[in-house]
C-alpha positions in Angstrom: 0.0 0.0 0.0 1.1 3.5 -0.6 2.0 6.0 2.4 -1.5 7.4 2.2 -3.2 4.0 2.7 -1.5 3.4 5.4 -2.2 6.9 6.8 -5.8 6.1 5.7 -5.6 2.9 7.5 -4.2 3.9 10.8 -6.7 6.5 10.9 -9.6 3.7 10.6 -7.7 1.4 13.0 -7.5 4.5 15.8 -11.3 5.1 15.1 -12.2 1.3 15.8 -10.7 1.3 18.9 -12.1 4.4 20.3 -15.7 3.0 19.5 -15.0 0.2 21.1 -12.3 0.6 24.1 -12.7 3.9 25.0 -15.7 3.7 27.3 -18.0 4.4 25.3 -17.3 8.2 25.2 -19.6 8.9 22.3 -22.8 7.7 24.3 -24.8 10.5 26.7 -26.9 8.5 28.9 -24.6 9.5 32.0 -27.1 11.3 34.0 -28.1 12.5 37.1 -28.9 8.4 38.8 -32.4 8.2 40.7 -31.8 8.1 44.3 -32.3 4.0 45.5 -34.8 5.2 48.6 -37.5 6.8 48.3 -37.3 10.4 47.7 -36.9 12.5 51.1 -35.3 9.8 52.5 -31.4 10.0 52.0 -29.8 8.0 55.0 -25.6 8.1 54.0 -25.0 10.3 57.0 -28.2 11.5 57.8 -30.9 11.2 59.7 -33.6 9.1 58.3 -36.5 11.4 56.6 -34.1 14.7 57.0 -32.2 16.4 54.4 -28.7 17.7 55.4 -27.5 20.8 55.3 -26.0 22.2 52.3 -24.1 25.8 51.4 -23.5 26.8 47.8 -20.6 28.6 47.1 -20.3 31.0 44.1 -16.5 32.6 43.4 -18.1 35.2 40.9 -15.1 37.6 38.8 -16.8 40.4 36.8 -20.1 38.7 37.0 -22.3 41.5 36.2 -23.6 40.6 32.9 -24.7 37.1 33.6 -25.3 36.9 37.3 -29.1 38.1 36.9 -29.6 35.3 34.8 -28.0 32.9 37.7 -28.0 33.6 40.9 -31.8 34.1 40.5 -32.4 30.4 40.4 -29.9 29.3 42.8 -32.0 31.8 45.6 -35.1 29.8 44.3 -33.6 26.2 44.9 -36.8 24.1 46.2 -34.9 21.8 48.2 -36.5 20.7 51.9 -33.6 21.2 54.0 -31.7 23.6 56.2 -29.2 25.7 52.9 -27.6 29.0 51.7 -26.0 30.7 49.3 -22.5 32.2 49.7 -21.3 34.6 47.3 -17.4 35.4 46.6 -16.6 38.5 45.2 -13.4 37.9 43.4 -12.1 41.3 42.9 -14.9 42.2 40.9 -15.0 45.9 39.3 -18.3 45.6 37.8 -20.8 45.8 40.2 -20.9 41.9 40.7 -21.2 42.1 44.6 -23.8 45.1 44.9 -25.6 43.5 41.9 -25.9 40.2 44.1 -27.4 41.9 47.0 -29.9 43.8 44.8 -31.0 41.3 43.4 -31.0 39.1 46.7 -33.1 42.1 48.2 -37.3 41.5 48.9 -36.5 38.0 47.4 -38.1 34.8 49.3 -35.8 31.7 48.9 -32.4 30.6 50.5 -30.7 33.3 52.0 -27.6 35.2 50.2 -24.2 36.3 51.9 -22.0 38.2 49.7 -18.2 38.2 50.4 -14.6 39.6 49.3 -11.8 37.3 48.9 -9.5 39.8 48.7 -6.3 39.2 46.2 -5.0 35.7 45.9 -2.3 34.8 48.0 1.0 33.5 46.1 0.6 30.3 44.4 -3.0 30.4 44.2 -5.4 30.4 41.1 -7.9 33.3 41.4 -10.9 31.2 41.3 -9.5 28.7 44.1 -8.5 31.4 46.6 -12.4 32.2 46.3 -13.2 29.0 46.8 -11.0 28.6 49.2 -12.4 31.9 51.4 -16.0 30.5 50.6 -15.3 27.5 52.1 -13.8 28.5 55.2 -16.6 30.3 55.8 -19.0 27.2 55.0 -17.4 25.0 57.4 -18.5 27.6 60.2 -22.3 26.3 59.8 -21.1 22.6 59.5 -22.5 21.4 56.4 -22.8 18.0 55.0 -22.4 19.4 51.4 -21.1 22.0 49.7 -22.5 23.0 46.0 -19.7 24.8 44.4 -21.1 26.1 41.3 -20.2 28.7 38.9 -21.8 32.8 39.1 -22.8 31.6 35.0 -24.5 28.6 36.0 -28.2 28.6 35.9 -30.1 25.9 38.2 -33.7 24.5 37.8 -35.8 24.9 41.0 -35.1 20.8 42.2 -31.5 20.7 40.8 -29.9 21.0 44.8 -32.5 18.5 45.8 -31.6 16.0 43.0 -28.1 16.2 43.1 -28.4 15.6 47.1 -30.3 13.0 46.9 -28.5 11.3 44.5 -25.2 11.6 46.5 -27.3 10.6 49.7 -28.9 7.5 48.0 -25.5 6.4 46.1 -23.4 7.1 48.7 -21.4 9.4 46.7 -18.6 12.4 47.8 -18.6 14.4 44.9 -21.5 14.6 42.6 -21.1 16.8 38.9 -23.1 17.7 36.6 -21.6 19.2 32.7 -23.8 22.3 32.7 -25.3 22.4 29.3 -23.5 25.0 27.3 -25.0 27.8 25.5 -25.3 27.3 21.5 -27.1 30.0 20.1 -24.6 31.7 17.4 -23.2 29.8 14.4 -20.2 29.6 16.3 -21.6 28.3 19.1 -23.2 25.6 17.2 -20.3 24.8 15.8 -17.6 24.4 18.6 -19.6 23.7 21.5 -20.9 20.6 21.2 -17.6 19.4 20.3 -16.0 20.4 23.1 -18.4 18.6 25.1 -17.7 15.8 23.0 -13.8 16.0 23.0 -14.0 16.1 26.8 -16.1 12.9 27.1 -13.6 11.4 24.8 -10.6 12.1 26.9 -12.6 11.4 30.2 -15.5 8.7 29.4 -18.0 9.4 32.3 -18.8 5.8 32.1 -14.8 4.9 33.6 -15.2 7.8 36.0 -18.2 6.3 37.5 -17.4 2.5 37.4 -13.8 3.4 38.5 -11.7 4.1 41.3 -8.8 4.5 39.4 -7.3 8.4 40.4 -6.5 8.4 36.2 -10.0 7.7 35.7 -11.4 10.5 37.1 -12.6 14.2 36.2 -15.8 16.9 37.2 -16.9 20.0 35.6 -16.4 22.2 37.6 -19.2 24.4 36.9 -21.5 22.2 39.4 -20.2 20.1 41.8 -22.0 18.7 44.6 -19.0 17.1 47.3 -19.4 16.2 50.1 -18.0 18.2 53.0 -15.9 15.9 55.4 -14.5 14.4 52.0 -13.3 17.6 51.5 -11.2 18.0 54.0 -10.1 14.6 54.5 -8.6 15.8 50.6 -7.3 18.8 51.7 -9.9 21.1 49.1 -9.2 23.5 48.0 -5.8 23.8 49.3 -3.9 20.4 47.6 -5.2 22.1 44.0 -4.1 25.8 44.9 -2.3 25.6 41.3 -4.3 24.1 39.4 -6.0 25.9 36.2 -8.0 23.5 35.2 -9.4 22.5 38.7 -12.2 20.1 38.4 -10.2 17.6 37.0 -7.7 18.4 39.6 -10.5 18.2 42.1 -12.0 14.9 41.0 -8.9 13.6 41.7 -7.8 15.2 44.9 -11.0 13.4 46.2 -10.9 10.0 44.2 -7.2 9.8 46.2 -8.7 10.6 49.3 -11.1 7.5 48.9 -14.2 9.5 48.3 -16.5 8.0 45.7 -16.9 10.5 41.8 -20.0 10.4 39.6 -19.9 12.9 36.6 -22.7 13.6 34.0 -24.5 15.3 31.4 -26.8 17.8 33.3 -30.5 17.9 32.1 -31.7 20.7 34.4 -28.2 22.7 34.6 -27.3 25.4 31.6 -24.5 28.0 31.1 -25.8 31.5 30.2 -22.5 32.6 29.4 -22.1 33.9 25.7 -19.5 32.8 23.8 -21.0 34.7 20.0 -17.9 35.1 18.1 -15.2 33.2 17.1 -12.5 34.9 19.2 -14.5 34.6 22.5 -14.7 30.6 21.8 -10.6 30.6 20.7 -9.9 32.5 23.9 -12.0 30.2 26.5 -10.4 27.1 24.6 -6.5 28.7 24.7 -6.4 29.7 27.9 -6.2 26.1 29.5 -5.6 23.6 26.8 -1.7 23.7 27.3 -2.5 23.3 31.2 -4.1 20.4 30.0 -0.9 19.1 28.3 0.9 19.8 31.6 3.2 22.1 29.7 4.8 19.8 27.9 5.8 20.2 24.3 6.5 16.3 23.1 3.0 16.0 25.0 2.0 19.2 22.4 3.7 17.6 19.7 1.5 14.3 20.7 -1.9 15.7 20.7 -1.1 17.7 17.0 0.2 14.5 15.5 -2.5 12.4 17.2 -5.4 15.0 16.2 -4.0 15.1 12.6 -4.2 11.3 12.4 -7.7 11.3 14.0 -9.7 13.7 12.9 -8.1 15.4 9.8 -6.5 12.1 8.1 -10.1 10.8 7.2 -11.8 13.2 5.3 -8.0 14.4 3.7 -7.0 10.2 2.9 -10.4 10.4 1.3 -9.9 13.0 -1.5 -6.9 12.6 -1.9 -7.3 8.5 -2.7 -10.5 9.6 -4.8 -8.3 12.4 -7.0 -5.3 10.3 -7.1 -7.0 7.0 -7.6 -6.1 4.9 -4.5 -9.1 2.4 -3.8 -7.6 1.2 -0.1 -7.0 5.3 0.9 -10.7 5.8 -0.1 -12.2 3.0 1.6 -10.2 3.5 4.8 -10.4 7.3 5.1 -14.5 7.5 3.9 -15.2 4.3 6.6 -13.0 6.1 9.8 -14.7 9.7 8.6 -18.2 8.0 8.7 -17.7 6.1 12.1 -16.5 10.1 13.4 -19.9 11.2 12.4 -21.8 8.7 13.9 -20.0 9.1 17.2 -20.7 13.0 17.3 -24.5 12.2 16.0 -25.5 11.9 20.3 -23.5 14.7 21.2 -25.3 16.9 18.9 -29.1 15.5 19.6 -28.1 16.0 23.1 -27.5 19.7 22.4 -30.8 19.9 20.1 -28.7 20.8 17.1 -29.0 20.2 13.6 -27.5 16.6 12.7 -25.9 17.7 9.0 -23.2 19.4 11.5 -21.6 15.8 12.0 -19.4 15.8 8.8 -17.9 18.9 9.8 -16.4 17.8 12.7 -13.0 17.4 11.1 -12.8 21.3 10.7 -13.9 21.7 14.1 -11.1 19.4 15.3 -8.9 21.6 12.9 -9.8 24.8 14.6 -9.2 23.4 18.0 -5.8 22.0 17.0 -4.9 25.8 15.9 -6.3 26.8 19.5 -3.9 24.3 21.3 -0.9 25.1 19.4 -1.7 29.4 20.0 -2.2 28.1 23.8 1.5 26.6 23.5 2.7 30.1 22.6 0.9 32.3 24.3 2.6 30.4 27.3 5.9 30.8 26.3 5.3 34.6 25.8 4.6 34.7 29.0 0.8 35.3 29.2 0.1 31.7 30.4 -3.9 31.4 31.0 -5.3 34.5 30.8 -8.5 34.8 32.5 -10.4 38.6 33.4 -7.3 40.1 33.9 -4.6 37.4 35.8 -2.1 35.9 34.1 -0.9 32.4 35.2 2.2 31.2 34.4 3.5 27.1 34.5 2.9 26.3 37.9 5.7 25.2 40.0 5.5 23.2 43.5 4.1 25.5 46.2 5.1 24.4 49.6 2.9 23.0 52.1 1.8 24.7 54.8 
């Protein structure tokens, strides 16, 4: 066979085993599992027919535009037992803590407590120092939970009460839910449900909730239900101080700890935050994939080769083999392109979009190669991940304290 055959061929090879040994990424039944007793009746830790007490907390960053939409329904949470709502305002210049007391104000629902973190400490992530201050101030009404949740994240009325009851009922220590993602624009449509999709692929929710395994392990951090003496047997937030992409680092921090992880799609859970052009989707994408790679560049140089081989070779081995007459390139490129489209078919009925976006998941994939590599290099021009204003750089070992 010629060198694009064998491209060709690889390619399909990689695609059969990812249907089939990878976990079953492509599939989105992961959700939210029914509680096994009755409902108002969760008994891990609790009293039998009580619910226990929970305390959301929201680190919130130049909230303004979105919090109305947000913090709203987290006020409005249904749920039967004794909770509240701390806010942390994370250095905020645009009104985000005045905003949440407004609209707090004449309100019925759980009650509100908006906070300042202050600036982070050295060797801490912005969003963790709030966490961090939130939680410190949590453990002074003794909890049994803590829903950390993002100031974008939009809740339906029973979403506490579900994810409590399925932690209570599974016996679970940290419970998350993907908030459903915004896809309004064309961009949106485009890139979102891929991202969503490239996640599950490199963390099948199906291993992280069948598994022990620390490797096998993730959260999205936008909602994230964990149980409160699981988080400090794990050391939370403190162990993950560094970390920029902390819900993986979370999941983990737990998982070692010997608590018990469940992640899923989220039904009742959405993201209002926009992302309408292009350039806001590149920049939310940029700022952490080379975090993701650990900073490595053979580990860069991995993940371009590997996405090349995966998602561009089938659709390229394909018209080429068709222009330059090569039956075993077109076979094998058109066969690993068509089991691509089937895979993201799910994904996208799971996001109610359009299902004639499936073939063009190679030019996604293309796009977010582009946005790994400018990550790469945006890092080494010192901007590391960028996020409302912080810089942070490669992360080095921060002593213990």
């Amino acid at each position: 066979m010629s060198p694009l055959s064998w491209i060709a061929s690889a390619s399909l090879a990689t695609w059969v085993w990812l249907l089939l040994g990878q976990g079953g990424f492509w599939r989105t039944d992961q959700r939210l599992p029914a509680p096994a007793p009755a409902p108002g009746t969760p008994t891990t830790g609790t009293l039998a027919g009580s619910w226990p007490r929970v305390v959301v907390v929201v680190p919130a960053r130049d909230e303004a535009e979105v919090l109305p939409l947000s913090l709203p329904s987290l006020l409005a949470q249904d749920y039967p037992g004794p909770a509240e709502v701390i806010l942390v305002d994370d250095g905020s210049t645009d009104g985000t803590g005045p905003l949440a007391r407004e609209l707090a104000r004449d309100r019925a629902g759980l009650p509100l407590s908006v906070v300042r973190a202050g600036e982070p400490e050295p060797g801490w992530t912005g969003k963790l120092w709030a966490l961090r201050h939130g939680i410190a101030l949590a453990r002074a009404r003794e909890p049994e939970f803590l829903l950390l949740t993002d100031a974008d994240i939009a809740h339906e009325p029973d979403s506490l009460r579900l994810l409590v009851a399925a932690a209570t009922g599974h016996g679970l220590d940290l419970v998350s839910q993907m908030a459903r993602l915004r896809v309004v624009s064309g961009w949106e449509r485009l890139i979102v449900p891929a991202f969503v999709y490239f996640f599950c692929q490199l963390y099948p929710f199906r291993w992280i909730n069948r598994s022990r395994r620390p490797l096998a392990t993730a959260a999205a951090g936008g909602c994230v239900l964990l149980r409160a003496e699981t988080a400090e047997r794990a050391r939370v937030p403190e162990v993950i101080r560094q970390a920029v992409i902390d819900d993986v680092s979370l999941a983990k921090a737990v998982r070692r700890a010997g608590g018990r992880v469940w992640l899923g799609l989220a039904d009742r859970v959405d993201s209002v935050r926009p992302y309408p052009d292009l350039a806001d989707l590149w920049r939310m994408v940029a700022r952490s994939a080379y975090a993701q790679l650990r900073h490595n560049p053979l580990v860069l140089l991995g993940t371009v080769v590997g996405l090349a081989l995966v998602y561009l070779a089938p659709p390229a081995t394909l018209v080429a083999g068709i222009l330059r007459g090569e039956g075993p390139a077109v076979w094998a490129g058109g066969v690993a392109w068509a089991i691509m489209t089937g895979t993201y078919l799910p994904m996208l009925r799971y996001y109610r979009q359009p299902l004639r976006l499936a073939p063009l998941l190679p030019y996604t994939a293309l796009l977010y190669l582009l946005m790994t590599v400018d990550s790469a290099v945006r890092h080494y021009q010192g901007q590391g991940a960028a996020w409302k204003g912080r810089t942070y750089a490669r992360p080095e070992a921060a002593p213990d304290r």
